[in-house]
ROMAR-119460 format. One record per residue (C-alpha): z, x, y; residue number from 0; residue in three letters. Coordinates in pm, 1 decimal. Layout:
<sites>
- w,u,v,koltor,kedren
- Z,X,Y,NUM,ALA $
...
</sites>
This chain:
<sites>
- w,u,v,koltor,kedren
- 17881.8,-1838.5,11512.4,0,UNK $
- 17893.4,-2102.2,11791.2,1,UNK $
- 18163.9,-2237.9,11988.2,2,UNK $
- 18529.3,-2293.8,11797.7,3,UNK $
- 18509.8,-2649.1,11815.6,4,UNK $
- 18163.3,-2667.5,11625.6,5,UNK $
- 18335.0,-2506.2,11357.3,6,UNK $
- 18473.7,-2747.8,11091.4,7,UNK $
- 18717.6,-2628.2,10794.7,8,UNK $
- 18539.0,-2732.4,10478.7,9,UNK $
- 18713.1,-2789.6,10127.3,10,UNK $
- 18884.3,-2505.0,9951.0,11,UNK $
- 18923.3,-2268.7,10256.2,12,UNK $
- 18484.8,-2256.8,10335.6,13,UNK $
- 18461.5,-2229.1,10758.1,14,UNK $
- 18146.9,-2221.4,10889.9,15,UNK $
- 17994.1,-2358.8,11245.7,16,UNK $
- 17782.9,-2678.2,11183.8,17,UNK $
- 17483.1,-2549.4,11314.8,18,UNK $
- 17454.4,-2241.5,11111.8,19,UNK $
- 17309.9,-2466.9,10770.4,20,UNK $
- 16970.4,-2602.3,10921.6,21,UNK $
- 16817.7,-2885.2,10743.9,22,UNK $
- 16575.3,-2661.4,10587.2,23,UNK $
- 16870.5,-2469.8,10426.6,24,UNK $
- 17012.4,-2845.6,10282.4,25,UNK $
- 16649.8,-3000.6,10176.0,26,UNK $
- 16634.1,-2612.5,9964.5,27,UNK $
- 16972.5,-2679.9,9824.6,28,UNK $
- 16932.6,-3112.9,9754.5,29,UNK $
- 16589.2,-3024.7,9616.6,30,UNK $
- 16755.9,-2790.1,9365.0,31,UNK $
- 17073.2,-2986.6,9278.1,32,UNK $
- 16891.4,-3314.3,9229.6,33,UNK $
- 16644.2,-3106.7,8961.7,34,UNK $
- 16911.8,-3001.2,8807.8,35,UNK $
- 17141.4,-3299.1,8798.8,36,UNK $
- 16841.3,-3472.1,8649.1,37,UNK $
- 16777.9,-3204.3,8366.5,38,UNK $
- 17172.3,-3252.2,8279.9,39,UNK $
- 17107.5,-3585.9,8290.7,40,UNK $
- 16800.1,-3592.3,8037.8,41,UNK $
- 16935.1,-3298.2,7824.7,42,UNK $
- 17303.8,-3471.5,7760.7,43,UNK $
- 17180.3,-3813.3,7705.5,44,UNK $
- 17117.5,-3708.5,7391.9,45,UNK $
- 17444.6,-3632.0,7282.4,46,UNK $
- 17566.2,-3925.0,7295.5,47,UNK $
- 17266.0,-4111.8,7057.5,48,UNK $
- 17295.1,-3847.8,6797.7,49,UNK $
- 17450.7,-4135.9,6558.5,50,UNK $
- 17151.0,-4354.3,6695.7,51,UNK $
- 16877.2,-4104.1,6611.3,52,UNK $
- 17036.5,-3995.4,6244.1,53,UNK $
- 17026.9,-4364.2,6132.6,54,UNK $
- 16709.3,-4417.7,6236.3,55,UNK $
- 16541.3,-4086.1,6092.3,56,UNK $
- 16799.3,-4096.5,5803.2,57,UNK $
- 16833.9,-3678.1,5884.7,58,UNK $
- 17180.4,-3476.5,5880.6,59,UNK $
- 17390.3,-3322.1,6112.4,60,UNK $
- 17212.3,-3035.0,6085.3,61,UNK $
- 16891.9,-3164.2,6192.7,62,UNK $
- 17045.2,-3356.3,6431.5,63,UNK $
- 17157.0,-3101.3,6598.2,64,UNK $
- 16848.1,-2931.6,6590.8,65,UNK $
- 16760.3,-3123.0,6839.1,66,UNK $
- 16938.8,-2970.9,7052.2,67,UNK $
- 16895.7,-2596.7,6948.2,68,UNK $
- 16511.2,-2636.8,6987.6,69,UNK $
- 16519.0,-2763.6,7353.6,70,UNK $
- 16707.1,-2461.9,7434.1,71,UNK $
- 16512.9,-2221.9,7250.8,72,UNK $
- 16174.6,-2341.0,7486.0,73,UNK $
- 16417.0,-2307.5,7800.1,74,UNK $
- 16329.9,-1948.0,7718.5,75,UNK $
- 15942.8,-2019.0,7734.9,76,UNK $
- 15988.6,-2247.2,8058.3,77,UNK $
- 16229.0,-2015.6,8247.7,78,UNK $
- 15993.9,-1684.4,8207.4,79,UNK $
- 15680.1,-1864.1,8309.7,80,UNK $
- 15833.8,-2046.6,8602.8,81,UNK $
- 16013.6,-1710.7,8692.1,82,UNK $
- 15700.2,-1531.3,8686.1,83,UNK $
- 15543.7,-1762.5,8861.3,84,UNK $
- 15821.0,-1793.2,9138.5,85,UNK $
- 15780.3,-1398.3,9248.9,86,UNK $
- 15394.2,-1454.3,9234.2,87,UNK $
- 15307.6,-1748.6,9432.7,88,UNK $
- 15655.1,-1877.8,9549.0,89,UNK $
- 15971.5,-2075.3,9413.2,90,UNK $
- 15857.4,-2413.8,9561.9,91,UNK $
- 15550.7,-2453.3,9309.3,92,UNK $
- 15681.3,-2405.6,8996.1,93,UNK $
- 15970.9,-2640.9,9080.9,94,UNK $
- 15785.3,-2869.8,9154.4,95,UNK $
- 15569.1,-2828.7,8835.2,96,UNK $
- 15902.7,-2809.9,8609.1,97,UNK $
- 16007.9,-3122.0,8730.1,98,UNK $
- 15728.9,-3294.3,8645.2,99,UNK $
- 15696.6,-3162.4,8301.0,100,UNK $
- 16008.9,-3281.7,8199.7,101,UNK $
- 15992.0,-3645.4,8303.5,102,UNK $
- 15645.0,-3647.4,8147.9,103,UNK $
- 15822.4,-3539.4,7841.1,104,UNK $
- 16165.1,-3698.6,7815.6,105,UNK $
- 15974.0,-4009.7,7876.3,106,UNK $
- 15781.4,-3940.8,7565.6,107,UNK $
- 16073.3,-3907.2,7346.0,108,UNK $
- 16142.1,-4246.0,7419.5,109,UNK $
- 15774.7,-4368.2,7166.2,110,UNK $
- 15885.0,-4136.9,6846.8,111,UNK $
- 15790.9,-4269.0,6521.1,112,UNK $
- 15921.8,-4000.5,6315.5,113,UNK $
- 16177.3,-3678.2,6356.7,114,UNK $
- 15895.3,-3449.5,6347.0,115,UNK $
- 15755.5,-3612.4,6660.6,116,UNK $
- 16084.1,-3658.2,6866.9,117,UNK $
- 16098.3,-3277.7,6740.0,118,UNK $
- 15811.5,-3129.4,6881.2,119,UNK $
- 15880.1,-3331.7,7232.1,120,UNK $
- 16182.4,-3222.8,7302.7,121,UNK $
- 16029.6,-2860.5,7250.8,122,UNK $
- 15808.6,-2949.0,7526.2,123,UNK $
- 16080.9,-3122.9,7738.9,124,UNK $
- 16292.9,-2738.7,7706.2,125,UNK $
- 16012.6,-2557.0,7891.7,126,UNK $
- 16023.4,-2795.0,8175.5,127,UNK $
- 16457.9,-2781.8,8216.7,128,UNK $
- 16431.4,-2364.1,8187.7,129,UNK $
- 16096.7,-2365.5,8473.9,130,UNK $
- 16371.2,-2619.4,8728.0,131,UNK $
- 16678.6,-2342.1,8700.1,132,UNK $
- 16421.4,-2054.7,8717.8,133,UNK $
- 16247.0,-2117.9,9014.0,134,UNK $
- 16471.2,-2364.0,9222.3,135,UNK $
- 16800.7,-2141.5,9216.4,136,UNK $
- 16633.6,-1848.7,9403.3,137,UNK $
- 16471.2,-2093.6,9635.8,138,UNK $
- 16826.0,-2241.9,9753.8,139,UNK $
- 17005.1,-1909.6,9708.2,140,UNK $
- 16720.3,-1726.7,9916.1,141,UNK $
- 16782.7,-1965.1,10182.1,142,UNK $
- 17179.7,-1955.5,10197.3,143,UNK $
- 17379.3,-1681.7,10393.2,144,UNK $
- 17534.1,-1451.8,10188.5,145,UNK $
- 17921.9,-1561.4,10244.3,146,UNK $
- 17817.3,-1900.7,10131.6,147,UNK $
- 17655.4,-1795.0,9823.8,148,UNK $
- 17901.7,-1826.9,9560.7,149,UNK $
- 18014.9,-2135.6,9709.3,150,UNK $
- 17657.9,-2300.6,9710.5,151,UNK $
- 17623.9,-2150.3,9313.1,152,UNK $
- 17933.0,-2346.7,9287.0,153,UNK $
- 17791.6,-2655.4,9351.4,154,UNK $
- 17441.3,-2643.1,9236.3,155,UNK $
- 17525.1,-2565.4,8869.9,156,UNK $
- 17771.8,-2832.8,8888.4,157,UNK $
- 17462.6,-3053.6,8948.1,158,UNK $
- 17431.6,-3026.5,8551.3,159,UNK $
- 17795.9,-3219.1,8517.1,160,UNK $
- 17682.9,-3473.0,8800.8,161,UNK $
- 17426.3,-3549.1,8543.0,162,UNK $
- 17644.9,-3535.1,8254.0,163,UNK $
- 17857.4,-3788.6,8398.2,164,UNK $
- 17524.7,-4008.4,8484.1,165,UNK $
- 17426.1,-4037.2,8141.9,166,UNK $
- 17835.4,-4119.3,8031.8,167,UNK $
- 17786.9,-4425.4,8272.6,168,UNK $
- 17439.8,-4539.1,8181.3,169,UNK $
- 17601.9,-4450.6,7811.1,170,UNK $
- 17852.8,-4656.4,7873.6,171,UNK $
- 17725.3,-4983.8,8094.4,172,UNK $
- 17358.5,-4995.2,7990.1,173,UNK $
- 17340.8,-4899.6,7659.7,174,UNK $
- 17519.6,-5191.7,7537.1,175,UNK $
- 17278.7,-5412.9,7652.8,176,UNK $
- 16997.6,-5301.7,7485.8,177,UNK $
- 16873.5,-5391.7,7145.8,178,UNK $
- 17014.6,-5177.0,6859.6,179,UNK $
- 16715.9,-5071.2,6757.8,180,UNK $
- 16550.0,-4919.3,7119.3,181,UNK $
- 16879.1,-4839.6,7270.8,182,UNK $
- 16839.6,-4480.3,7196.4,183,UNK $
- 16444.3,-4515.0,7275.3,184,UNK $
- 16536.5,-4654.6,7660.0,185,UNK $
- 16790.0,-4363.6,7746.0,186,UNK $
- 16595.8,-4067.7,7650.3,187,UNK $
- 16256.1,-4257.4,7881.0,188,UNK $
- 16505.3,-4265.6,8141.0,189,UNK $
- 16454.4,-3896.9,8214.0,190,UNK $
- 16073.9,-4042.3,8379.2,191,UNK $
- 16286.7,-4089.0,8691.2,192,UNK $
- 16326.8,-3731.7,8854.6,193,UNK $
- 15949.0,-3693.4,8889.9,194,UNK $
- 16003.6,-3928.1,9210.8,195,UNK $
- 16114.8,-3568.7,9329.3,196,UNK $
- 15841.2,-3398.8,9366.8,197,UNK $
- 15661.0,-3603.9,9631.1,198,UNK $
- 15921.0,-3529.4,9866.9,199,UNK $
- 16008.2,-3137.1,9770.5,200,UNK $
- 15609.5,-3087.4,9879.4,201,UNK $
- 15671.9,-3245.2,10200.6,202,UNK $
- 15961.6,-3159.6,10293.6,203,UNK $
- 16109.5,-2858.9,10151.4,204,UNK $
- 16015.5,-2526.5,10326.5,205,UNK $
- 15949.8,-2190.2,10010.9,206,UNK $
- 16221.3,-1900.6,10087.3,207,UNK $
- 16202.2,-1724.1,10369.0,208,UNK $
- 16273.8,-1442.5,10176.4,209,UNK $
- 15962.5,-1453.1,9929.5,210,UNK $
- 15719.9,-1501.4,10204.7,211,UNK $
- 15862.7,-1229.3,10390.9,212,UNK $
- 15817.2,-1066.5,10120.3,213,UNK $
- 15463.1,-1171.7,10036.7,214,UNK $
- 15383.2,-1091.3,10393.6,215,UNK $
- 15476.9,-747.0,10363.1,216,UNK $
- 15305.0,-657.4,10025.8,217,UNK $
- 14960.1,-804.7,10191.9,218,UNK $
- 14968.4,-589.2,10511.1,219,UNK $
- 15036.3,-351.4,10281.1,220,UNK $
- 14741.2,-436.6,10056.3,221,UNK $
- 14948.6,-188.0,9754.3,222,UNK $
- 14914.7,-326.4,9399.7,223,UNK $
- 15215.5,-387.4,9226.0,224,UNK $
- 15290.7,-458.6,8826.4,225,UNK $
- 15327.5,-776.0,8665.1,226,UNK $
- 15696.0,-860.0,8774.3,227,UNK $
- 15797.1,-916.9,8391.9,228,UNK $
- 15668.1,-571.9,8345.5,229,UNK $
- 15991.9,-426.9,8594.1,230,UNK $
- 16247.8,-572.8,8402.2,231,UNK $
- 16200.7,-368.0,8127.7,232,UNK $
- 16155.8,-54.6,8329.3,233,UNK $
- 16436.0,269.1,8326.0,234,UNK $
- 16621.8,117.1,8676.9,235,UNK $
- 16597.4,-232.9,8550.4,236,UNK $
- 16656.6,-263.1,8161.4,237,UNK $
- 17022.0,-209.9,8155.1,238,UNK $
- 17090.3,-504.2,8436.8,239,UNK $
- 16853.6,-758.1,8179.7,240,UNK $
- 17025.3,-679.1,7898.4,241,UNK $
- 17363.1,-745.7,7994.9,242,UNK $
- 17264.3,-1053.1,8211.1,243,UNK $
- 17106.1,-1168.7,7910.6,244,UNK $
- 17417.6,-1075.0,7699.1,245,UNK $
- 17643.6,-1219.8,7924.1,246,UNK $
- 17444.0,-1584.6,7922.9,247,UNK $
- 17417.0,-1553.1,7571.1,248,UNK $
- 17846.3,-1602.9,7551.3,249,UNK $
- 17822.5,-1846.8,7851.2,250,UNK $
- 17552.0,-2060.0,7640.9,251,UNK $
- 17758.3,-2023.1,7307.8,252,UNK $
- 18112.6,-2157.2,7510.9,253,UNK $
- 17898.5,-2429.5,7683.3,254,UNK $
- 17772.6,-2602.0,7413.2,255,UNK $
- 18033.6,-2514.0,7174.5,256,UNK $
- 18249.6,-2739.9,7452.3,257,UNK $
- 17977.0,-2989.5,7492.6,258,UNK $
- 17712.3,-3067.2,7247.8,259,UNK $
- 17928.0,-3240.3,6975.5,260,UNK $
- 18227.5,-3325.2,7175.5,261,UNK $
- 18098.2,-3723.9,7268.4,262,UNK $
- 18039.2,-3731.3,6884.5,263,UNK $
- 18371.4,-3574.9,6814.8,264,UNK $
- 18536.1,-3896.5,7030.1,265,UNK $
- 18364.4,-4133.6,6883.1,266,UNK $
- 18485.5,-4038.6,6538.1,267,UNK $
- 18818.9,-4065.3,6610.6,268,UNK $
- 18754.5,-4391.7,6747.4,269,UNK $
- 18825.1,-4265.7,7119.1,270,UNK $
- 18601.3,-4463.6,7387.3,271,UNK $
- 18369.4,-4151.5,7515.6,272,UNK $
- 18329.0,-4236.2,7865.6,273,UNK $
- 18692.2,-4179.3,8045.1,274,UNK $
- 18719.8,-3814.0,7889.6,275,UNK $
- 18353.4,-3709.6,7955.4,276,UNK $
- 18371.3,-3855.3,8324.4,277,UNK $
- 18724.5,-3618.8,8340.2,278,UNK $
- 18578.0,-3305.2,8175.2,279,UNK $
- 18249.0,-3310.6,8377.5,280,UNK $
- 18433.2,-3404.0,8677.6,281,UNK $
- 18635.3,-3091.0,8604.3,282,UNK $
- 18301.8,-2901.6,8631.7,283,UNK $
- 18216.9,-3050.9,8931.6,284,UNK $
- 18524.7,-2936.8,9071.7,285,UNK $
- 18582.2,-2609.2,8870.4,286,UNK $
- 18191.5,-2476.3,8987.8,287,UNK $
- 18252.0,-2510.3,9347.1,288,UNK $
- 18629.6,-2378.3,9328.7,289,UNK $
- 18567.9,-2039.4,9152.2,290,UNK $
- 18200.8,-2015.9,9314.6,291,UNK $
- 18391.7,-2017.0,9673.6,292,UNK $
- 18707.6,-1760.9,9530.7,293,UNK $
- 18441.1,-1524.4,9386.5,294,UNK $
- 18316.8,-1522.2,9745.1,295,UNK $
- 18640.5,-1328.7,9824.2,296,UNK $
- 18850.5,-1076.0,9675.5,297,UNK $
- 18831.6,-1197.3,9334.4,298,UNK $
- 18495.9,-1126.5,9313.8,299,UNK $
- 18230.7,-1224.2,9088.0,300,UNK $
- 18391.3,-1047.5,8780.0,301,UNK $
- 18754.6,-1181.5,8862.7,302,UNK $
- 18618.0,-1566.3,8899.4,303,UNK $
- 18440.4,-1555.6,8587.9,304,UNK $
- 18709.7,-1354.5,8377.9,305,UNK $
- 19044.4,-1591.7,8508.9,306,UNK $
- 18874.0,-1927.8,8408.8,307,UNK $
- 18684.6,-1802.8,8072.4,308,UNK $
- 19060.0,-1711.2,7969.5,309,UNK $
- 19193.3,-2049.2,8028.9,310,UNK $
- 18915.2,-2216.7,7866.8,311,UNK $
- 19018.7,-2047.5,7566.2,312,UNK $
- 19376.9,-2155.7,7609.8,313,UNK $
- 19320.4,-2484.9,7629.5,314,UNK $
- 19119.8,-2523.4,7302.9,315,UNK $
- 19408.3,-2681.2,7143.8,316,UNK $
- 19449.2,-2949.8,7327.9,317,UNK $
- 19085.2,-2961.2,7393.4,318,UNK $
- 18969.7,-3023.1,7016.6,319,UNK $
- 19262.2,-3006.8,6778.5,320,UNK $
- 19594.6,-3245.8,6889.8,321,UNK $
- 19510.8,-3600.3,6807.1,322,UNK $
- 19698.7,-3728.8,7103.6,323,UNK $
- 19491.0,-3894.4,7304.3,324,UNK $
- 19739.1,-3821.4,7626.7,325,UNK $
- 19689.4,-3431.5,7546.0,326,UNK $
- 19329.5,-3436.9,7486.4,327,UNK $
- 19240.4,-3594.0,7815.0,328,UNK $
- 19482.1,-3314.5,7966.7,329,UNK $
- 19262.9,-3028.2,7735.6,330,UNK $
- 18946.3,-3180.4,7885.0,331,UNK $
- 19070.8,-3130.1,8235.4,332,UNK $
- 19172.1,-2812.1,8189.6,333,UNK $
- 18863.2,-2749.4,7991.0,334,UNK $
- 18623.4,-2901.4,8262.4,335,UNK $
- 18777.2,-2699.1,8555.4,336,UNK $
- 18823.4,-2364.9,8384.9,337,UNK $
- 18608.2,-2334.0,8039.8,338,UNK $
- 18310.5,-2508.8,8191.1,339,UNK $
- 18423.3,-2384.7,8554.2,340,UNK $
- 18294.6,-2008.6,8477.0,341,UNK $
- 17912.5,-2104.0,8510.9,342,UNK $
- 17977.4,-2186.3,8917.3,343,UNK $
- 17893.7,-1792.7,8954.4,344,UNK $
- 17597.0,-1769.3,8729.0,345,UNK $
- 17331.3,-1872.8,8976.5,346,UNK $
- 17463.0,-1632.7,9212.9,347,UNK $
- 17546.5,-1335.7,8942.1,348,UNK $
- 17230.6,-1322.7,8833.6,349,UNK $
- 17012.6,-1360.2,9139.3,350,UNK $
- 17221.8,-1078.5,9288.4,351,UNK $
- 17167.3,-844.6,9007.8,352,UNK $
- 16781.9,-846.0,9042.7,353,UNK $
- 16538.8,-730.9,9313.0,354,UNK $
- 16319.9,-976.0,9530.7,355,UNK $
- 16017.5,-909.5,9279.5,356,UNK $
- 16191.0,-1000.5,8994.9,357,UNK $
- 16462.5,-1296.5,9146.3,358,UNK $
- 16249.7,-1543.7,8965.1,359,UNK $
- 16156.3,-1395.2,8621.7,360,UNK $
- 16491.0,-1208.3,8603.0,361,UNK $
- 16754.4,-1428.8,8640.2,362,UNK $
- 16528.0,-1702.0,8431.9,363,UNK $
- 16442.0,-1473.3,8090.9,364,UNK $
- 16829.6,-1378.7,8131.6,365,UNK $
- 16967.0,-1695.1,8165.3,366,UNK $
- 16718.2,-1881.0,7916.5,367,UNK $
- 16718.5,-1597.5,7681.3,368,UNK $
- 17112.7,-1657.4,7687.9,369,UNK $
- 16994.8,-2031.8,7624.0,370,UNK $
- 16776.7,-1962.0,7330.3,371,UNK $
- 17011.3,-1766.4,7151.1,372,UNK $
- 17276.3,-1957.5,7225.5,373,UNK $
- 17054.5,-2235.4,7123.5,374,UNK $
- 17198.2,-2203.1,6776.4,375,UNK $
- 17551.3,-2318.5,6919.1,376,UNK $
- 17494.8,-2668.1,6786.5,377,UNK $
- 17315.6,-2631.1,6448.8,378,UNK $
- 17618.9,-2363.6,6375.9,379,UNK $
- 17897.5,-2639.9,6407.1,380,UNK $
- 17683.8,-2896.6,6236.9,381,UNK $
- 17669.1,-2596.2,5911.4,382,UNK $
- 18079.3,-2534.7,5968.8,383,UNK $
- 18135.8,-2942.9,5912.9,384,UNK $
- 17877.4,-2937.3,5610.1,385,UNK $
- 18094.3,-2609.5,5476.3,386,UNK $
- 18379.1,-2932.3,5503.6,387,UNK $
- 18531.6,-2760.5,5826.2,388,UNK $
- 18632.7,-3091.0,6028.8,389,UNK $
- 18443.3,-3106.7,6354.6,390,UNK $
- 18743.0,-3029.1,6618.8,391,UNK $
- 18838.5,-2694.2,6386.4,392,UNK $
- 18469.4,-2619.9,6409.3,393,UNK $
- 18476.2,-2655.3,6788.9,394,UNK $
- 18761.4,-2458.6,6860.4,395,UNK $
- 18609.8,-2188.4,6676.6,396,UNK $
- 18321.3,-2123.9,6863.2,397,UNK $
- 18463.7,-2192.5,7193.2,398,UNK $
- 18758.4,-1906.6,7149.7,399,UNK $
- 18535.3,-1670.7,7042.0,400,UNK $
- 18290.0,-1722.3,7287.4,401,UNK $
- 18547.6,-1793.0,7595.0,402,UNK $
- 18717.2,-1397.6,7526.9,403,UNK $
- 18322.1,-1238.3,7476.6,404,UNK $
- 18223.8,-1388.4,7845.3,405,UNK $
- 18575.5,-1220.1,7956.3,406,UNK $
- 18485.9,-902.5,7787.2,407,UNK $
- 18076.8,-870.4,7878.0,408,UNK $
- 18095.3,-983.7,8267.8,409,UNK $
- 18274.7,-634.6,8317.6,410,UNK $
- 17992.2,-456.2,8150.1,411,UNK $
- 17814.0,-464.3,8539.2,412,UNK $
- 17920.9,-416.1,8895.6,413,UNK $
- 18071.4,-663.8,9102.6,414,UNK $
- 17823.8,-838.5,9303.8,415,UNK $
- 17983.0,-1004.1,9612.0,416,UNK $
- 17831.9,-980.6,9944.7,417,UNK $
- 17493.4,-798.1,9816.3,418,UNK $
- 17240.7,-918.9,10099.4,419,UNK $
- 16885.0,-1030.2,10036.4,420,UNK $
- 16614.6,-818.1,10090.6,421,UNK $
- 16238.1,-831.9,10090.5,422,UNK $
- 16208.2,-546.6,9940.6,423,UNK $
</sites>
């Protein structure tokens, strides 16, 4: 470990020497967050010009929210294909690729004459966000010791709130000064910016040590192996998928049950947006780290995830339904930390319940499958308020149900904590 006075306390109880994180370790883990901040960043945006994009279409909520059910559905697509391609030629590729293909698209959205259009290109921009959290998680996890993984989970999925709160303040203090009628148009082209990325991840940022010990060893080896897809669905393997996949299906149900709607829910009470989305996602930021670095003690995995889902669900009242404006902020804090707080350990849940040949594709058709279904979330509360079920009721809804499933399913597999790596 290094002398005792190299070692530094870090936040929330994490000790470790400074030497033992090398700069390959950090450029793994900044390449990953950044991706993933940006593909919050480029997903929310639109959630707060779903007023903008109905008035200009003339379309309903339900085809407003559409918009958002389809970009999760191609997550699926994106997060299988950049998983597969992860285990076969490395995590570092297809990140990069991913990247790419979701400025090139979100940029598009931007030029959309017509609903159909802005439709089929945010399609295309899903299978770029599910190819970044497919192949870059295992390539920062892979490089991370194993008592820091939960913590590091922690933090990288709270890269999505770090880009939640970017589009709140680009929402908030350069929307206005656009024109009316390209407002909308300039914050979706925004999402061109991440590809500056890439450039630097294929200079800079070594592959995991873990794959190409891994790829080293199947080459002396010179033994053929099945299409990595193909093991998932194998007799040692199908049980672990289908519960992952369960168990991101109730994560991606509470998420966007919490998120999706809630700028437009603010807005329709009159409520300025910015203040409680910059407090809910800050919650996240907070909440992902915080339970990511208990489940990396006795808690566990199971315990992290179970505590905060529960929480989440007891919050929903202030959360969606009081029309204080003093207890809502409190819901969303409570909310951000706790109901959103549960996806710190998903990173590092699922890339612990899969085998070095399948970190890639596993975790991704698990996690995007869980999107894709999930995907629904949105178009569901948009039917509820056409049914004449006001918005908030609709909300709460969805996120109780789903908040006491994710409580119920995580126990449905073994704790995880302190499984090491292998190149199996």
């Amino acid at each position: 470990m290094g002398c005792p006075e190299a070692t530094k306390k870090m936040p929330f109880g994490i000790s470790h020497s400074t030497r033992e994180l090398t700069r390959d370790q950090w450029r793994a883990f900044i390449a990953t967050f950044l991706g993933w901040m940006f593909d919050g960043f480029d997903f929310t945006v639109l959630t707060f010009i779903l007023i903008d994009i109905q008035k200009t279409f003339a379309i309903d909520a339900v085809l407003a929210g559409a918009l958002g059910t389809v970009t999760l559905v191609m997550r699926l697509a994106g997060g299988v294909v950049s998983g597969a391609m992860a285990d076969k030629w490395g995590r570092k590729l297809p990140l990069m690729l991913s990247i790419m293909w979701l400025a090139i698209f979100a940029f598009a959205s931007g030029f959309s004459t017509s609903y159909t259009m802005l439709f089929a290109l945010r399609a295309l921009f899903g299978i770029g966000m599910g190819g970044v959290w497919a192949a870059g998680m295992p390539l920062t996890l892979e490089h991370w010791p194993a008592h820091l993984r939960g913590a590091a989970s922690g933090m990288l999925q709270g890269g999505f709130a770090w880009g939640f709160i970017l589009a709140a303040f680009v929402f908030r203090f350069v929307y206005p000064l656009l024109d009316e009628a390209v407002a909308w148009r300039v914050m979706l082209s925004i999402g061109i910016v991440p590809i500056l990325l890439v450039p630097w991840i294929r200079a800079r940022v070594p592959d995991s040590p873990v794959w190409l010990e891994r790829r080293r060893r199947v080459a002396s080896s010179d033994r053929a192996e099945r299409p990595p897809i193909v093991r998932l669905f194998q007799r040692d393997l199908l049980g672990t998928t289908l519960q992952c996949a369960a168990l991101m299906t109730a994560f991606m149900f509470s998420y966007y049950a919490i998120t999706f709607w809630y700028a437009t829910l603010l807005r329709a009470r009159g409520i300025e947006p910015l203040a409680y989305l910059v407090t809910l996602n800050l919650g996240q930021a907070l909440g992902n780290p915080v339970w990511g670095t208990i489940s990396d003690r006795r808690l566990g995995r199971r315990g992290a995830i179970t505590i905060p889902a529960l929480l989440g669900v007891a919050a929903v009242p202030l959360f969606t339904l009081t029309m204080s404006h003093a207890l809502m902020w409190a819901g969303a804090v409570v909310m951000g930390i706790c109901g959103i707080g549960i996806w710190g350990m998903a990173p590092t849940y699922l890339t612990e319940r899969f085998p070095t040949i399948v970190r890639g594709v596993g975790p991704g058709l698990a996690y995007h499958t869980g999107a894709a279904i999930g995907s629904v979330t949105p178009t569901i509360i948009g039917l509820l308020q056409q049914r004449r079920m006001p918005l908030g009721d609709a909300m709460a809804l969805v996120i109780a149900v789903a908040g006491v499933t994710v409580a119920a399913v995580i126990w449905l597999g073994p704790e995880t904590r302190g499984r090491t790596f292998a190149a199996d």
